[in-house]
N, C-alpha and C positions, 0 to 999 in steps of 0.2 A: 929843441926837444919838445916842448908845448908843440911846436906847429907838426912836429911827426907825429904826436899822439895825438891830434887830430884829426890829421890825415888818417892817421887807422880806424879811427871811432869811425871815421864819415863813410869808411872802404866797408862796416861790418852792413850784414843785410840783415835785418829785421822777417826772418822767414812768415810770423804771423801776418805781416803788411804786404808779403809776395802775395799775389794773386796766383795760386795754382789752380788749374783746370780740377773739373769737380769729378773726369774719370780718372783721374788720375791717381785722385783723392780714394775712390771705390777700390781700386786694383792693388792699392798697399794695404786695406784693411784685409781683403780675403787674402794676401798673402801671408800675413801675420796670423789667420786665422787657419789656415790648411797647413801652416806650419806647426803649431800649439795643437792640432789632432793628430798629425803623423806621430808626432813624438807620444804623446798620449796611448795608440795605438800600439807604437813599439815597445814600450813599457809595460804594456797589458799581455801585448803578446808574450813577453820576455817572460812576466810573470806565471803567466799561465802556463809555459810551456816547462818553467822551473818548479810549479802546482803538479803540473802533469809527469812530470819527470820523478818527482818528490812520492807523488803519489803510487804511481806504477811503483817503485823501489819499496813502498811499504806495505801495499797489495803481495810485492812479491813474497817481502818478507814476512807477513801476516800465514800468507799459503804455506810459505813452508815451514813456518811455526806452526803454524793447526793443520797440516797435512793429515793428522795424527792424532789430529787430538778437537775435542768438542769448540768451538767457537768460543770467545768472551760471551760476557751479557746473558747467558742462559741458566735458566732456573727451570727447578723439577722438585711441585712440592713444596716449593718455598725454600730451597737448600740449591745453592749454586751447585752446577753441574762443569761450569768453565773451566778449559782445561785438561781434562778427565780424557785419558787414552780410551778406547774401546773396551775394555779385558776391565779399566778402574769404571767404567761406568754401568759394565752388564753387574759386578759385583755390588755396586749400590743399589741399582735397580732391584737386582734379587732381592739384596736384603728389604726392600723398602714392599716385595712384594710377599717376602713371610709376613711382616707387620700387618700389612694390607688384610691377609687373609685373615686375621684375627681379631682386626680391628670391630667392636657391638654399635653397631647403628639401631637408635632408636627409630621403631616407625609408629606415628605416631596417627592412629585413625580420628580420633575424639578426643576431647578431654581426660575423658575416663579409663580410654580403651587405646593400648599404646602394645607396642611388642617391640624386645630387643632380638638382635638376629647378626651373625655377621659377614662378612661379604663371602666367607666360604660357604656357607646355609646358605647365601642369596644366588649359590651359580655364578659369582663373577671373581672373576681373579684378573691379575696382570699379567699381559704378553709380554713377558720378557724382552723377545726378541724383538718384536717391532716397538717397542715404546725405546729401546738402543737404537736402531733406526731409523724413527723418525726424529731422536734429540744427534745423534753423529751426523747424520747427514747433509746435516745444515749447512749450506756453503760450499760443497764438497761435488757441487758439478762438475768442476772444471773450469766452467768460464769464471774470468777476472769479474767484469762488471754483476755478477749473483753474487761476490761476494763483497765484492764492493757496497752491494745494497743493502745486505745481509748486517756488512759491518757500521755502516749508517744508520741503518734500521735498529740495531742491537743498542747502537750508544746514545741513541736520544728517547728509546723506550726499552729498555731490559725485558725480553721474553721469556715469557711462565708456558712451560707445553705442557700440558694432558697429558695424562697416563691416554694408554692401548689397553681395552679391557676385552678379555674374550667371555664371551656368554654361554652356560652353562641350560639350556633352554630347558630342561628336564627338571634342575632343580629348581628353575626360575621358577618354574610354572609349579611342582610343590611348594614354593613358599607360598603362594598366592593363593593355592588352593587348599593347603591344608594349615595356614596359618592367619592367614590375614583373613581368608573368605569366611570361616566359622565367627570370626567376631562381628562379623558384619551380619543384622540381620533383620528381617522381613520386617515389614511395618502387622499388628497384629490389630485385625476388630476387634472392635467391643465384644462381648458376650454375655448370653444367659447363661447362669450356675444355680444350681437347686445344691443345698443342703441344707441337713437337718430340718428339714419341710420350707427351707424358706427362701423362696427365689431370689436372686441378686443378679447385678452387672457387672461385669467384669471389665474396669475401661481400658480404652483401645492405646496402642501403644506404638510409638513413629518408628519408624524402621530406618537402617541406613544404605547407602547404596552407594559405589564406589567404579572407578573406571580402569579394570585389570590393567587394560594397556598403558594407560599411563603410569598405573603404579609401577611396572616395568622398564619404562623410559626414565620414570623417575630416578629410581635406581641406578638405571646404568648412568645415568645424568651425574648423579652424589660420587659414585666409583670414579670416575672419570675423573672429576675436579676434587675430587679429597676435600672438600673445603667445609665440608660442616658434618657432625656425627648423628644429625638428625633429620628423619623426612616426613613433611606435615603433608598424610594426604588426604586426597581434596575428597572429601563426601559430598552427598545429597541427602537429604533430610527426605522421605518417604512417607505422606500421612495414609494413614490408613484411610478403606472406603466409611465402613462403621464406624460410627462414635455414637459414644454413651448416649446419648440425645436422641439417634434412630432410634433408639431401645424403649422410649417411655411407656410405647402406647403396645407392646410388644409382654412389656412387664404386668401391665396392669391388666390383662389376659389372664398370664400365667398364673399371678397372683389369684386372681380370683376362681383359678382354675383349681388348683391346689389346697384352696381353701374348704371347697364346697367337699361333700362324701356322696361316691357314687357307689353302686350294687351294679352287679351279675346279676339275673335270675334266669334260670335254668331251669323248667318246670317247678319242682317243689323246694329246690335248693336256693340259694342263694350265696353269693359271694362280694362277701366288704372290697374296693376298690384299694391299694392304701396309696396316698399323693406319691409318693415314690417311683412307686411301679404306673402309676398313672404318669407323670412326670417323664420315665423311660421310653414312655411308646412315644412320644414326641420328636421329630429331628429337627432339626435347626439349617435351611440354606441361604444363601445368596442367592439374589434375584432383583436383576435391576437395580445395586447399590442397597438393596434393602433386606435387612435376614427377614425372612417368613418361615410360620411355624406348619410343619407337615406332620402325617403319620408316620411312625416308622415300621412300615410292615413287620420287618424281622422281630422285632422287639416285641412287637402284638404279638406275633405268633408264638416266639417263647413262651411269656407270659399265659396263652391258652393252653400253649402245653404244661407247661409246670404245676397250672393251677385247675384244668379240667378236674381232675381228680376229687376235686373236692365240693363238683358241679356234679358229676356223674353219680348213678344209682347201679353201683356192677350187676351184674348178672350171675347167676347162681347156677353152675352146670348139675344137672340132673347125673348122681353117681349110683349106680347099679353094679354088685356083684356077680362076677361074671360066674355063668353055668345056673344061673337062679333067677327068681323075681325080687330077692329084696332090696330092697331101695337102701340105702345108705344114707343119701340128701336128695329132698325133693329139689326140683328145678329152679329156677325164677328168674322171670325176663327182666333186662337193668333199660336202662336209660344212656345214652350221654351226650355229650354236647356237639354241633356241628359247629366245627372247628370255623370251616371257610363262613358259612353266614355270622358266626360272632364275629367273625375278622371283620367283614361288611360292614357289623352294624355298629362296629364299634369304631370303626374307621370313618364311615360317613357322620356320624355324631362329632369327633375332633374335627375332622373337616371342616364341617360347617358351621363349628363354633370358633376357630381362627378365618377362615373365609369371608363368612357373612355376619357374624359376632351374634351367631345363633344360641340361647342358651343349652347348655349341655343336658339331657334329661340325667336325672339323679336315680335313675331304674331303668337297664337297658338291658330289654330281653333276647334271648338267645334261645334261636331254636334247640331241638332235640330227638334225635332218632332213639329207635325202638333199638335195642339188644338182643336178640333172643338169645336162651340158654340153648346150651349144646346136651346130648345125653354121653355121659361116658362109663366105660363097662373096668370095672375095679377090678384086678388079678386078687383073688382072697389071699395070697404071701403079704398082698402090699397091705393089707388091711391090720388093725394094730395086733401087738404082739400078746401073748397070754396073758402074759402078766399083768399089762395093759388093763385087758378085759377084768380080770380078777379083780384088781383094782376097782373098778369101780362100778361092780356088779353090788347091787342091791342100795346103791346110790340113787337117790329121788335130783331130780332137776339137770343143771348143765354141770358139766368137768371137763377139765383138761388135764390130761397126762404124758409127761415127757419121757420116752424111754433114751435113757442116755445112752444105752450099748444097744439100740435099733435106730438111733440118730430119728426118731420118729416124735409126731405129737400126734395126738389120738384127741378127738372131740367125742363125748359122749352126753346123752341127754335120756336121762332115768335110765340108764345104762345100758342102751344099748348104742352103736358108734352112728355120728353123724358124719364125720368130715376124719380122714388122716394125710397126714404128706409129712415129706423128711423136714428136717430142721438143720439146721448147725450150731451146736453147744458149745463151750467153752474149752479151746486149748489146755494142755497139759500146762499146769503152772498158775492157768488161768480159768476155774473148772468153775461148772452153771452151780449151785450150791444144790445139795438135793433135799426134798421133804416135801411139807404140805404146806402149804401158801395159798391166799386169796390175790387176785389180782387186786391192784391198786389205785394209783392215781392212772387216769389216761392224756395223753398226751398228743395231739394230732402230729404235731411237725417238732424236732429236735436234733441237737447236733450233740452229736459225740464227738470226743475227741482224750487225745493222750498221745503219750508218748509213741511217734511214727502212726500215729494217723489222725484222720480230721474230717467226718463225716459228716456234714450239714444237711436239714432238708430231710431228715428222715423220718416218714412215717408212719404210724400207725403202732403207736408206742404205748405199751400198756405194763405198769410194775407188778415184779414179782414180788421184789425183796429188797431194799437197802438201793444200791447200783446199779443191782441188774433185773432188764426189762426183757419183755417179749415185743419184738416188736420186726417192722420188714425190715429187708438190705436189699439195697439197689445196687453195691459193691462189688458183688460176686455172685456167681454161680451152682456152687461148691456145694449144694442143700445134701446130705446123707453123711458129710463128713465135720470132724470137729474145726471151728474157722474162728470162729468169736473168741473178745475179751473176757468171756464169762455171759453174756447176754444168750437171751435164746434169739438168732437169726432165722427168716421167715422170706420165702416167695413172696415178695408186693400183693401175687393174686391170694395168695393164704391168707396174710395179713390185714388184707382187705376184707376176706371173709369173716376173720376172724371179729377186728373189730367193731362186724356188725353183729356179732351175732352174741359177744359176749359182754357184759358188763362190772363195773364194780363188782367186787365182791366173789365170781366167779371161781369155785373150788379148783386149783391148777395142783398136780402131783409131780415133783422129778422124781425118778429113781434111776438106779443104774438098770 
């Protein structure tokens, strides 16, 4: 038994001690190896084709589960829409779009300056229909692999759609123009202000300025994604050209303009300046960044007019009773001012005291043309009435007498008549008081006023009594009928005569 188990030991071969050939050795490793990838391969395939198999099955089933209906994974608004047949999703939609319209967006310009308004004021509402349309149709080509991607895409990022908004362009463009643009505004210069005699500056003030179009897109931007109730828009800050600082050397002109007292003179008269109305003829432009101070024609011109009056010397027409030689009023040539060379000379003076920092002369004279009287021929009706006369026959010196039922005034001097013309006395209610009165205080310029009227600037004002004066109206026309509060009203040219010819103290009669 030993000697056969030895014989078998001796019979085994030792394959490590065989010498095998070394391609022999190559050709069993790549067998082993093309063997371990086939198999590899059919297991991948197998797998895959049971992925692919798996997968079609649930594509299918997916399809004709949402045939019908919205995709998983979709949001509108931040509120899942998944699932939702057509008919459950236009009815969300709607509702989400009554809300929508009511919903108040603040817009907010500045700090300061903010507006609420809400998407129905802003022109924008939701399209129903296509904001249904573009959340249904998701997936719903037909082709397998759109929704395959769709359904890939859905589950490893959940999608938020937009609203569809339609734009309202009419109202857009009112909100923007009659709400947002008034807040918005201009940058403003500096400026000079005169009151109460005392020049100032007025400092400049930054403006704001803003980009329509985009507050627009903004808009429709916020509508679209719902996602905040507020929109910050974007300004520019706008400095103005002036500032306080151009103004220095602008003020200390004025100032010292305003300070000083100038005269008219007009042949023998004269006329006080006052800063005010000097101040008025002034205009103020732009030029080069820079305000510079000009004349202001119009204003000169006013001004000559308003105040000639009080430059001029009238003129006195010669009146003659017609069919006779007697004279009634001698003649006398007046004076008055030439309007266009005061304009000149009053204009070249400002000129050249803002231009060349010329001083202003404190006496600027003004030419004067000649007047001449006219001769006019009196109807003896128009001349005063009997009674009149009666009155104030055997009278030494000047009188006036008002006949209230001849709407007339009668001037007399040691009694016989120098001057008559109609008048207007006082309303029913509102009657001239009648008797003997001297005139009284005189008044050059005064304003009346009361209940329903307001008469300023009236001249040539002389008292009867208490209230009421004698004096002109520039108001109306009306001379031979009753028109006044109780005052005796007067033609400016009467009036004018009048108050040269009469003084304090002057014996004045009414009667009926």
């Amino acid at each position: 038994m030993t000697e056969t188990k030895m014989q078998t030991e001796s019979n085994t071969i030792n394959l490590d001690q065989v010498n095998v050939p070394q391609e022999q050795e190559v050709f069993k490793v790549h067998r082993v190896t093309r063997y371990r990838v086939a198999k590899f391969l059919v297991v991948t395939l197998i797998g895959l084709l049971i992925f692919l198999i798996g997968g079609t099955i649930s594509l299918i089933s997916y399809q004709h589960a949402y045939a019908q209906r919205v995709l998983p994974n979709i949001y509108l608004l931040g509120s899942s829409v998944s699932g939702k047949s057509k008919a459950e999703l236009t009815d969300q939609i709607d509702q989400i779009s009554q809300n929508f319209a009511k919903k108040v967006n603040r817009l907010v310009i500045s700090p300061e300056i903010s507006i609420d308004t809400t998407f129905e004021e802003s022109g924008l509402k939701i399209d129903v229909d296509k904001t249904v349309n573009s959340v249904y149709s998701i997936g719903k080509d037909g082709h397998m692999l759109t929704l395959a991607q769709e359904l890939l895409s859905d589950s490893l990022n959940p999608k938020a759609l937009p609203l569809v908004i339609k734009i309202d362009e009419n109202k857009l463009n009112l909100l923007v123009t009659e709400k947002i643009m008034p807040q918005v505004k201009a940058p403003q210069d500096a400026a000079i202000e005169f009151n109460n005699g005392v020049v100032s500056v007025k400092p400049e003030e930054n403006g704001l300025a803003i980009n329509t179009e985009s507050i627009k897109s903004d808009l429709v931007s916020l509508a679209t994604n719902n996602e905040s109730t507020a929109l910050y828009i974007e300004t520019k800050v706008i400095e103005p050209a002036i500032k306080k600082e151009n103004l220095d050397e602008l003020k200390t002109k004025l100032d010292s303009l305003v300070a000083q007292s100038f005269t008219l003179k007009a042949g023998e008269k004269t006329l006080h300046i006052k800063s005010e109305d000097l101040y008025k003829m002034i205009a103020f432009s732009k030029e080069n960044g820079q305000i510079v101070a000009k004349v202001n024609s119009i204003e000169l011109e006013n001004y000559l007019l308003t105040n000639e009056k009080k430059l001029v010397i009238p003129k006195v027409d010669k009146q003659i009773v017609a069919g006779s030689n007697i004279v009634i009023r001698e003649g006398k040539n007046g004076q008055k001012i030439d309007r266009t060379q005061a304009a000149q000379a009053l204009n070249s003076s400002l000129a050249s005291y803002f231009d060349q920092s010329a001083q202003l002369p404190q006496t600027i004279t003004v030419a004067t043309t000649e007047e001449v009287f006219a001769e006019t021929v009196i109807d003896p009706k128009d001349l005063a009435s009997a009674s009149a006369i009666d009155r104030a026959r055997g009278i030494s010196g000047k009188m006036l007498v008002v006949d209230i039922s001849e709407q007339r005034l009668t001037a007399f001097e040691n009694g016989q008549v120098v001057n008559t013309f109609l008048i207007s006395s006082g309303l029913p209610g509102m009657e001239t008081p009648r008797g003997d009165f001297t005139l009284g205080r005189r008044v050059y310029s005064k304003l009346y006023s009361g209940p329903g009227f307001y008469l300023p600037n009236t001249l040539y004002n002389m008292n009867i009594t208490g209230p009421y004066w004698l004096h002109g109206a520039y108001w109306h026309n009306s001379f031979g009928r009753k028109k006044s509060h109780g005052c005796v009203n007067v033609h400016y040219t009467n009036a004018a005569w009048l108050w040269d010819w009469t003084s304090n103290g002057t014996p004045i009669s009414i009667q009926e």
